[in-house]
mmCIF file of the N, C-alpha and C atoms, coordinates in Angstrom:
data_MODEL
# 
_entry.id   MODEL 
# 
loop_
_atom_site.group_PDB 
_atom_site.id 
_atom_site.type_symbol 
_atom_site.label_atom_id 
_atom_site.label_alt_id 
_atom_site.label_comp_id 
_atom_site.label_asym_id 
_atom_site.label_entity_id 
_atom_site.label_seq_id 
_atom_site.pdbx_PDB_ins_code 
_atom_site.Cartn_x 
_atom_site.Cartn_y 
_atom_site.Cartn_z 
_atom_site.occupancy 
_atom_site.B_iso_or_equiv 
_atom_site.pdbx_formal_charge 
_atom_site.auth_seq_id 
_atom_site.auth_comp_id 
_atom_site.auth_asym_id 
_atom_site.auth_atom_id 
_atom_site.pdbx_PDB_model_num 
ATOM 1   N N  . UNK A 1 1  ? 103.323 106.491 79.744  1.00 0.00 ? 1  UNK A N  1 
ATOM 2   C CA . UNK A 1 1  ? 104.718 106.862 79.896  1.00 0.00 ? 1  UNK A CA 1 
ATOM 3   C C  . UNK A 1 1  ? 105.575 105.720 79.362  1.00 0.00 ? 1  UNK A C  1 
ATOM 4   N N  . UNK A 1 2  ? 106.458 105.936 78.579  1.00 0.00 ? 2  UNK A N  1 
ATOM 5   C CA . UNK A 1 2  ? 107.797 105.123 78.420  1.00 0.00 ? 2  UNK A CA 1 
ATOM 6   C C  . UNK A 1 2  ? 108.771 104.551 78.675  1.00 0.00 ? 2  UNK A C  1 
ATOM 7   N N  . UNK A 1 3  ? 108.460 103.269 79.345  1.00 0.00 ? 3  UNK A N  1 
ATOM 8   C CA . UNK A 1 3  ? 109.459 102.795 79.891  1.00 0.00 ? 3  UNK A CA 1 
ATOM 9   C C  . UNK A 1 3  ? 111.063 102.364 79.039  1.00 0.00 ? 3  UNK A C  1 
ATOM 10  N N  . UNK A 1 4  ? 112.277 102.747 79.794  1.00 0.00 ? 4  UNK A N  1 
ATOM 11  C CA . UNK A 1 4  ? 113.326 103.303 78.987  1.00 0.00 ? 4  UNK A CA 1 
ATOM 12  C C  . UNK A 1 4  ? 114.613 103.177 80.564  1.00 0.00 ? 4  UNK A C  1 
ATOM 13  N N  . UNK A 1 5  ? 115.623 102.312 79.815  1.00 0.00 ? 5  UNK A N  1 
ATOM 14  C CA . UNK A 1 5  ? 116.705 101.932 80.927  1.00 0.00 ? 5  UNK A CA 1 
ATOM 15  C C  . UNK A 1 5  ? 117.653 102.729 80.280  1.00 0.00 ? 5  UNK A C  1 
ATOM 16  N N  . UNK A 1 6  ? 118.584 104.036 81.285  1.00 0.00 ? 6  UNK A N  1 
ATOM 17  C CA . UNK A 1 6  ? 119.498 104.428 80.859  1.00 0.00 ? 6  UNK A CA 1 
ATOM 18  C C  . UNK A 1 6  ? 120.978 103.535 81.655  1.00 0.00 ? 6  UNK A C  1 
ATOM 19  N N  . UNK A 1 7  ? 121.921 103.886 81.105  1.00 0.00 ? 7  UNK A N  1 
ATOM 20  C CA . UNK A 1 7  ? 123.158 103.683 81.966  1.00 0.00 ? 7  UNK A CA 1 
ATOM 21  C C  . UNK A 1 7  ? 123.738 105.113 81.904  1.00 0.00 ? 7  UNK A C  1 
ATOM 22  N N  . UNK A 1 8  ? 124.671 105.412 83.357  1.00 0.00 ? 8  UNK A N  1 
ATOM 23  C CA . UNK A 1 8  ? 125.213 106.275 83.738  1.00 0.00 ? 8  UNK A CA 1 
ATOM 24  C C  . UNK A 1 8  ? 126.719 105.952 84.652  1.00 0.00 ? 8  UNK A C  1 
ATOM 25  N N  . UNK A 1 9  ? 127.474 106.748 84.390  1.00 0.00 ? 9  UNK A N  1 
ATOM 26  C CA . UNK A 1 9  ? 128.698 106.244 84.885  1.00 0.00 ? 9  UNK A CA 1 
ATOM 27  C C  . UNK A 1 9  ? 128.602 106.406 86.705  1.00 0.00 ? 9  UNK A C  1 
ATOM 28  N N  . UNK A 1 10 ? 127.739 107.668 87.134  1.00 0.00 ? 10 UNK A N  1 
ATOM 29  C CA . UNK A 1 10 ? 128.105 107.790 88.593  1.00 0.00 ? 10 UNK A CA 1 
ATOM 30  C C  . UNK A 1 10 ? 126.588 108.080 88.881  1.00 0.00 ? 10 UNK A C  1 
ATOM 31  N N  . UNK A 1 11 ? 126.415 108.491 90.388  1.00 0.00 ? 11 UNK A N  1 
ATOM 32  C CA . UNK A 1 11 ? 124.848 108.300 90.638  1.00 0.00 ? 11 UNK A CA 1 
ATOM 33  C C  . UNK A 1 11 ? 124.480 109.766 90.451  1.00 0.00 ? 11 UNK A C  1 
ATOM 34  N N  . UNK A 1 12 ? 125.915 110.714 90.336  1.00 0.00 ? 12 UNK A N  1 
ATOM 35  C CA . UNK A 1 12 ? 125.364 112.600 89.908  1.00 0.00 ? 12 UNK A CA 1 
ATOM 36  C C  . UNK A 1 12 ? 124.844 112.283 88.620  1.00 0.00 ? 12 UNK A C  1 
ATOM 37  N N  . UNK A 1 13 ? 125.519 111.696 87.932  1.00 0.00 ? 13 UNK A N  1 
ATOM 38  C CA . UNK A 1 13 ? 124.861 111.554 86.501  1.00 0.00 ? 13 UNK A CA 1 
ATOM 39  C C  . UNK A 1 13 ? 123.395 111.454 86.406  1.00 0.00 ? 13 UNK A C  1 
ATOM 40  N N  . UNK A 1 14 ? 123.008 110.202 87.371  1.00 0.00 ? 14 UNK A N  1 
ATOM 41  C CA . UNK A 1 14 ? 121.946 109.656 87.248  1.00 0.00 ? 14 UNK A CA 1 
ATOM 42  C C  . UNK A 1 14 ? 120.974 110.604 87.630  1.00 0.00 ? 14 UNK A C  1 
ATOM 43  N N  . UNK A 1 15 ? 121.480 111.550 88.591  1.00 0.00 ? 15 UNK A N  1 
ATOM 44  C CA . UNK A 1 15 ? 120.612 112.406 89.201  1.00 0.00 ? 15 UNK A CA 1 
ATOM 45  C C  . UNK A 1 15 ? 119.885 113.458 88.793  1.00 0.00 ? 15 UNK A C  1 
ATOM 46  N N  . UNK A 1 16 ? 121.475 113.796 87.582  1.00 0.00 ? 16 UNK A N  1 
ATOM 47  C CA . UNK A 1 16 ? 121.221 115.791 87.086  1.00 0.00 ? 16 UNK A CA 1 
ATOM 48  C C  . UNK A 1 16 ? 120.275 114.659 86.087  1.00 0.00 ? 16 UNK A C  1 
ATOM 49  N N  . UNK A 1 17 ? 120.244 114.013 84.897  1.00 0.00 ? 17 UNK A N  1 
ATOM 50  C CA . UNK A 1 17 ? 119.372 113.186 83.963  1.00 0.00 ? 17 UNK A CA 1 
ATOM 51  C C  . UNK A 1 17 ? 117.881 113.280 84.662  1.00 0.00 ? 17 UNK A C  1 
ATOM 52  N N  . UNK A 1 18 ? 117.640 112.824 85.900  1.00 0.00 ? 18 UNK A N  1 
ATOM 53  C CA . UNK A 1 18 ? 116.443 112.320 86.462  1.00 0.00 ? 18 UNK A CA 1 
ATOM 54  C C  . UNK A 1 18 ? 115.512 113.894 86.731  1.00 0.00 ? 18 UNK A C  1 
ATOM 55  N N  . UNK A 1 19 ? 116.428 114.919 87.238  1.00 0.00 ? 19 UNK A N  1 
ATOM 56  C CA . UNK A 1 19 ? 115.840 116.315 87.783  1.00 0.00 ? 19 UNK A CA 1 
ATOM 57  C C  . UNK A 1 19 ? 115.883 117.371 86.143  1.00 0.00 ? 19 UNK A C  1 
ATOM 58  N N  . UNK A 1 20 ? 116.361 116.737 84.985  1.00 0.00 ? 20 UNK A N  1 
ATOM 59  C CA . UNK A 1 20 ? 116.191 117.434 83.623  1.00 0.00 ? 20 UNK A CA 1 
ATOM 60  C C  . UNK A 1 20 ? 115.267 116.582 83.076  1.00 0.00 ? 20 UNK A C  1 
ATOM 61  N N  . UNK A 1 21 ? 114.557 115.699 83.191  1.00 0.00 ? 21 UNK A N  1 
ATOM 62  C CA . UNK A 1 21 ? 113.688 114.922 82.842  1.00 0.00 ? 21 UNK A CA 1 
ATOM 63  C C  . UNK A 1 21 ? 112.218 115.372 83.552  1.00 0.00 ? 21 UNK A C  1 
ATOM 64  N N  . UNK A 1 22 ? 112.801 115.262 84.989  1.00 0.00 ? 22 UNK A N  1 
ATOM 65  C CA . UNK A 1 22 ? 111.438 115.925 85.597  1.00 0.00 ? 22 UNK A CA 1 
ATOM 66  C C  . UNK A 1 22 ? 110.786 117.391 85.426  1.00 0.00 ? 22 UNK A C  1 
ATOM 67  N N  . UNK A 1 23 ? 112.029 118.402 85.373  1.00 0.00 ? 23 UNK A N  1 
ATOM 68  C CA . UNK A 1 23 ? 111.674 119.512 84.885  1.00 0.00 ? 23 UNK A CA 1 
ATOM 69  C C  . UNK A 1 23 ? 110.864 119.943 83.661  1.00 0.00 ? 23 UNK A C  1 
ATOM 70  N N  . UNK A 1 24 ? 111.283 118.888 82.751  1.00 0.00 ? 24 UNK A N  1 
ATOM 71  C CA . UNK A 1 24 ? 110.662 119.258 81.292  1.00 0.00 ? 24 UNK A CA 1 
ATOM 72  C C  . UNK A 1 24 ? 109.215 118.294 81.701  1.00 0.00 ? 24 UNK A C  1 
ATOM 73  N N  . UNK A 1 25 ? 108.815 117.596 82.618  1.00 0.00 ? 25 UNK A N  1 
ATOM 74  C CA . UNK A 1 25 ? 107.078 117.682 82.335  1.00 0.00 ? 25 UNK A CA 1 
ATOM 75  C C  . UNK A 1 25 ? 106.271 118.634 82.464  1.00 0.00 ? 25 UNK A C  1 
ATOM 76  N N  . UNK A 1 26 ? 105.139 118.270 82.141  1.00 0.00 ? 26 UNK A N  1 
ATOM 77  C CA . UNK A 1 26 ? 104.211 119.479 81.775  1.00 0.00 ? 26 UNK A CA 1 
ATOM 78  C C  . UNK A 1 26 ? 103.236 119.137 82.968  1.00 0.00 ? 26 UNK A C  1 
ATOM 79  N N  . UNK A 1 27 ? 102.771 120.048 83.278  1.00 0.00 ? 27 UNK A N  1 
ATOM 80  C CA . UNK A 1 27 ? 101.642 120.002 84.816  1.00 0.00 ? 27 UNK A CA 1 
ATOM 81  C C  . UNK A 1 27 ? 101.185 118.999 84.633  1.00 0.00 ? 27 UNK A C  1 
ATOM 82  N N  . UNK A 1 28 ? 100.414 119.164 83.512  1.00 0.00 ? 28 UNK A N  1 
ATOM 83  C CA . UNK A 1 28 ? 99.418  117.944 83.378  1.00 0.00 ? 28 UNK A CA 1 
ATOM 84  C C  . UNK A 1 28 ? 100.350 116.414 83.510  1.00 0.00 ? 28 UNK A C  1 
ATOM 85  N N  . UNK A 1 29 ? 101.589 116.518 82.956  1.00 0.00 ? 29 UNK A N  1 
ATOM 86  C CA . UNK A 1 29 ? 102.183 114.758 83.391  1.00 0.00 ? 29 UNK A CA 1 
ATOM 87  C C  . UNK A 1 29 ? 102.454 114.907 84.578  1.00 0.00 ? 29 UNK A C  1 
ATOM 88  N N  . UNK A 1 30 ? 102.716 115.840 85.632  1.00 0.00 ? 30 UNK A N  1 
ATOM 89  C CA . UNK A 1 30 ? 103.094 115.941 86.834  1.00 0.00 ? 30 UNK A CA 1 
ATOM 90  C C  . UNK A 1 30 ? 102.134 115.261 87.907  1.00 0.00 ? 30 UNK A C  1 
ATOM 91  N N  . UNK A 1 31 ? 100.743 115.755 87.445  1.00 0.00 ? 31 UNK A N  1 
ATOM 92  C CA . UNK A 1 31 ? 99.226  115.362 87.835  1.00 0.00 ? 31 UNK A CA 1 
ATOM 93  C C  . UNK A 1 31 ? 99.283  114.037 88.031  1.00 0.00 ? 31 UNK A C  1 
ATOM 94  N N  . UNK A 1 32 ? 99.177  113.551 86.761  1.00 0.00 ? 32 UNK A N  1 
ATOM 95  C CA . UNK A 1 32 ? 99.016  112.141 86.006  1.00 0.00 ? 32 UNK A CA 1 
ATOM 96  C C  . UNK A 1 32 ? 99.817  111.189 86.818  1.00 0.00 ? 32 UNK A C  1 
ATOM 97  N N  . UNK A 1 33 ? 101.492 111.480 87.125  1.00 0.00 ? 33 UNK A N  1 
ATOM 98  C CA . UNK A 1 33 ? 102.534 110.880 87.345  1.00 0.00 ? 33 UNK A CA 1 
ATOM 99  C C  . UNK A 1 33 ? 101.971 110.524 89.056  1.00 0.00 ? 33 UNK A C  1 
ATOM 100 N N  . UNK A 1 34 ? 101.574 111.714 89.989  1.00 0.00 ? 34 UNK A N  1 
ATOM 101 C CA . UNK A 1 34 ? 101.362 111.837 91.408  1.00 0.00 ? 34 UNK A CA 1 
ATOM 102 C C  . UNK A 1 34 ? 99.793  110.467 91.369  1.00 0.00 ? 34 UNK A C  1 
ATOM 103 N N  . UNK A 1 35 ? 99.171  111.048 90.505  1.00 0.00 ? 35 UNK A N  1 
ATOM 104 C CA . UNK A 1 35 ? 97.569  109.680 90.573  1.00 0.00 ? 35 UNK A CA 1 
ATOM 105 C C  . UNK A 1 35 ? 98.388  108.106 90.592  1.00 0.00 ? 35 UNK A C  1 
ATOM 106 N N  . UNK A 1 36 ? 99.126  108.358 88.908  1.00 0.00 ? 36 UNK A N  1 
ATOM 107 C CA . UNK A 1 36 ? 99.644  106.441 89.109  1.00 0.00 ? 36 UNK A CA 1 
ATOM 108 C C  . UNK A 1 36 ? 100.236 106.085 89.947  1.00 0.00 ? 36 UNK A C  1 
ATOM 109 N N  . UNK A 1 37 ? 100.901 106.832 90.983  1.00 0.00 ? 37 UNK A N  1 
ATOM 110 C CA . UNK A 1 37 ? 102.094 106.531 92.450  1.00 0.00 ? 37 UNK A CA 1 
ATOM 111 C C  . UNK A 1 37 ? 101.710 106.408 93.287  1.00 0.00 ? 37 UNK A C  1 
ATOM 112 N N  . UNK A 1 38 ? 100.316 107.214 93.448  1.00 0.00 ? 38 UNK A N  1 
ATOM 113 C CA . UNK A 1 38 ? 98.780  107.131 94.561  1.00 0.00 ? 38 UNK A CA 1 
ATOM 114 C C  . UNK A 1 38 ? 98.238  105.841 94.293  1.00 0.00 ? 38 UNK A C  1 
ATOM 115 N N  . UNK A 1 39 ? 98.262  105.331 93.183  1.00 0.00 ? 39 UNK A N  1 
ATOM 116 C CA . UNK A 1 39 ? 97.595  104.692 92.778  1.00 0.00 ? 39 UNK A CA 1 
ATOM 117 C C  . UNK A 1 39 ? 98.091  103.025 93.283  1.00 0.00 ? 39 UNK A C  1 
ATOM 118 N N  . UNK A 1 40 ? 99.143  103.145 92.859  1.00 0.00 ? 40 UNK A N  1 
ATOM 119 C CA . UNK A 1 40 ? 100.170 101.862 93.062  1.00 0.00 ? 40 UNK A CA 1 
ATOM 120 C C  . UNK A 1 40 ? 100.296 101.724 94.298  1.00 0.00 ? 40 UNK A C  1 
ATOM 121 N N  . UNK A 1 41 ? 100.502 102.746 95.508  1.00 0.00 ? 41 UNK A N  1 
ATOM 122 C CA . UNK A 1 41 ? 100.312 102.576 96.678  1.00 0.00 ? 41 UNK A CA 1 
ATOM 123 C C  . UNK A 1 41 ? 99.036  102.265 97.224  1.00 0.00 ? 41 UNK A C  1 
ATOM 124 N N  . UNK A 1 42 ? 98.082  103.227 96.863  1.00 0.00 ? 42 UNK A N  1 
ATOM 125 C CA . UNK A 1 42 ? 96.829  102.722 97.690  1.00 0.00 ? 42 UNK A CA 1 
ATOM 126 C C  . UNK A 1 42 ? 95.773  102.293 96.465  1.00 0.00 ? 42 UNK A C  1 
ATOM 127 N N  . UNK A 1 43 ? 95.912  101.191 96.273  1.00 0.00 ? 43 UNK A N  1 
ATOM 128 C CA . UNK A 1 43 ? 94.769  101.077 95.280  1.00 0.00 ? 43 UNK A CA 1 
ATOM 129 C C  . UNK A 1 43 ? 93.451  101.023 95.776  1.00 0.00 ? 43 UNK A C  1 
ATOM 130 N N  . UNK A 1 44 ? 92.583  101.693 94.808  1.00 0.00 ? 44 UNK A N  1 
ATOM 131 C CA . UNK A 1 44 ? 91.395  102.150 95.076  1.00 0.00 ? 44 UNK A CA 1 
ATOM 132 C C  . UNK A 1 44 ? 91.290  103.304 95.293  1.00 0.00 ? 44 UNK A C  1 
ATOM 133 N N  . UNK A 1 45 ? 92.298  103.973 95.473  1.00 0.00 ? 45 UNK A N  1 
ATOM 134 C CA . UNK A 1 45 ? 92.252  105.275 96.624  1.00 0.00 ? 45 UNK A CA 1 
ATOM 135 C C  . UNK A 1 45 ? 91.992  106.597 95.140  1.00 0.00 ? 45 UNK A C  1 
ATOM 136 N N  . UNK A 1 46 ? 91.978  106.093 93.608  1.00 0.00 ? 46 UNK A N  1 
ATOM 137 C CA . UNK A 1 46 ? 91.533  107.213 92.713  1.00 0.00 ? 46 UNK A CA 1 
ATOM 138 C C  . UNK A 1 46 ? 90.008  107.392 92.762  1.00 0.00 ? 46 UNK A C  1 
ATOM 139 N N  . UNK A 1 47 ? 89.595  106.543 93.450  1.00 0.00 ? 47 UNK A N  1 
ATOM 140 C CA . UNK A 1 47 ? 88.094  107.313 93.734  1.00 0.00 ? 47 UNK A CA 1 
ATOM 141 C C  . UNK A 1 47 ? 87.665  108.243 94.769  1.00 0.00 ? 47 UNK A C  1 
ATOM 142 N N  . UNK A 1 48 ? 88.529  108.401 95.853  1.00 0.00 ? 48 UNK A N  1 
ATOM 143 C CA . UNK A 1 48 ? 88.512  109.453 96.526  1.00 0.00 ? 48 UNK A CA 1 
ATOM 144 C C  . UNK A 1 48 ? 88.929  110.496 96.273  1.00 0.00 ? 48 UNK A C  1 
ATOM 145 N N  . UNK A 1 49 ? 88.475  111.703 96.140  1.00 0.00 ? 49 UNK A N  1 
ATOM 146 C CA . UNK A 1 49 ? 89.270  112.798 95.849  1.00 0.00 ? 49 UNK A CA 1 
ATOM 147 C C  . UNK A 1 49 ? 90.618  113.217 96.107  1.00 0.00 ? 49 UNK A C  1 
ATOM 148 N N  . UNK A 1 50 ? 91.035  113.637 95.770  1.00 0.00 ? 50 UNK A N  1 
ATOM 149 C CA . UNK A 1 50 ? 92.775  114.636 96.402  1.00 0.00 ? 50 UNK A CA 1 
ATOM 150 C C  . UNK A 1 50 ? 92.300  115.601 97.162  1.00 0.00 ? 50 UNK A C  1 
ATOM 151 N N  . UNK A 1 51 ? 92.878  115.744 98.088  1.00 0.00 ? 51 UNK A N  1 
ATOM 152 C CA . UNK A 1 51 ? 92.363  116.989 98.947  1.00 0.00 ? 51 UNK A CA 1 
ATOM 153 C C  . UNK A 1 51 ? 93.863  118.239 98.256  1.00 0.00 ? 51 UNK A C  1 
ATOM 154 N N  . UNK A 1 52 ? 93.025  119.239 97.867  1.00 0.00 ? 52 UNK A N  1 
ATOM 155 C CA . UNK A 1 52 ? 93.372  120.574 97.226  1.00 0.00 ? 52 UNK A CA 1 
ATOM 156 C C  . UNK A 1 52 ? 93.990  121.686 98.664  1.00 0.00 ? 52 UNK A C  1 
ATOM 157 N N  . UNK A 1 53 ? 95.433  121.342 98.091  1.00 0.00 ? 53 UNK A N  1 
ATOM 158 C CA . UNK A 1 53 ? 96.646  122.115 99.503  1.00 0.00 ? 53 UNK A CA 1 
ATOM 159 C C  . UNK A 1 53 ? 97.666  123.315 98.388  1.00 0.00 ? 53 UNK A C  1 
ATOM 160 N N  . UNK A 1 54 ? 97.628  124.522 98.841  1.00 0.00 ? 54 UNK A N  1 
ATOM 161 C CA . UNK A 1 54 ? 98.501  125.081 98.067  1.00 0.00 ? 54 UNK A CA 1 
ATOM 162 C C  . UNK A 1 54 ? 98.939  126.562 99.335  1.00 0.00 ? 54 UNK A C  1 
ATOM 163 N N  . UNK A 1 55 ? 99.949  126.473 98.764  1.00 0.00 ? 55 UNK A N  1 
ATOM 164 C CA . UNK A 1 55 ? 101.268 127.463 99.840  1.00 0.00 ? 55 UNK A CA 1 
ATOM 165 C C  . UNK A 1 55 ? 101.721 128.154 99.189  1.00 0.00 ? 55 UNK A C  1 
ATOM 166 N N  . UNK A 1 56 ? 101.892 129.440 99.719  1.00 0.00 ? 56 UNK A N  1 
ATOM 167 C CA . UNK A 1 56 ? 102.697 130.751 99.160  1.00 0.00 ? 56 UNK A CA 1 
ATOM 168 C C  . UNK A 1 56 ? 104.014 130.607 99.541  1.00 0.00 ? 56 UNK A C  1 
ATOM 169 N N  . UNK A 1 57 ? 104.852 130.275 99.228  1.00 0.00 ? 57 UNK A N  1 
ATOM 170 C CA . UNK A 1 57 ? 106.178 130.773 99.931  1.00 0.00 ? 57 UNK A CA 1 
ATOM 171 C C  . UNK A 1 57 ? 107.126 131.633 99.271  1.00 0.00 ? 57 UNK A C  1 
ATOM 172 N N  . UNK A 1 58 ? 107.867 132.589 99.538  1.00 0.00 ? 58 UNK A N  1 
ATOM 173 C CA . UNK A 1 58 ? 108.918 133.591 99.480  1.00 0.00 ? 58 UNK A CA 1 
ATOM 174 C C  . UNK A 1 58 ? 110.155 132.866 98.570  1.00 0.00 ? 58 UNK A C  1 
ATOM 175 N N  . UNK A 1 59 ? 110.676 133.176 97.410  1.00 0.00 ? 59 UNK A N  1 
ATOM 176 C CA . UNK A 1 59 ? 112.093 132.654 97.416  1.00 0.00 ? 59 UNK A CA 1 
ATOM 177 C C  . UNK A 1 59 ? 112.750 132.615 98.898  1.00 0.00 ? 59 UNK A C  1 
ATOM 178 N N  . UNK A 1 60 ? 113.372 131.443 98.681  1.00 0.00 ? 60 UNK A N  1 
ATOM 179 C CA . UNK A 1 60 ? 114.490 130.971 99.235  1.00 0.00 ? 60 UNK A CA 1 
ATOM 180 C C  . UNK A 1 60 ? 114.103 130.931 101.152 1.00 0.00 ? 60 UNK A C  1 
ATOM 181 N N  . UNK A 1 61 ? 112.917 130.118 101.064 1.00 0.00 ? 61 UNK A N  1 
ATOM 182 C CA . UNK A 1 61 ? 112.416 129.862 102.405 1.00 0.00 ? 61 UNK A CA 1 
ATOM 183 C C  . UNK A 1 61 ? 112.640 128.512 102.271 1.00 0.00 ? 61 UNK A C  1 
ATOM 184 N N  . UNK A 1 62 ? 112.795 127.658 103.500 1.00 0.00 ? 62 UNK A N  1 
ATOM 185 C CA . UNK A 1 62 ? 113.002 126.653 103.376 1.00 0.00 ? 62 UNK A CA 1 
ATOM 186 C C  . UNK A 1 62 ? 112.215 125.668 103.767 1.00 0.00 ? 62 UNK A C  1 
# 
């Protein structure tokens, strides 16, 4: 990944930028992104598996 400093005038700026950035990854960087953050927190911890969690939910449940 590319490290890259923007400037923004207010912190909405910074925000709608950060959630149009995240949107446009692709599963696979989404994957990738969740391991290196796992990673940085618990190191060592990519040799244990991920435990596999997935939920149905309804639009607009909260």
């Amino acid at each position: 990944m590319e490290k890259s400093v923007r400037i923004f005038r207010s912190f909405e700026q910074a925000d709608e930028s950060d959630s149009k950035a995240d949107a446009q990854l692709t599963p696979q960087e989404r994957i990738e992104l969740v391991i290196r953050l796992r990673e940085q927190r618990h190191p060592g911890s990519s040799e244990q598996p991920m435990e596999r969690v997935i939920r149905v939910r309804r639009l607009g449940e909260d």
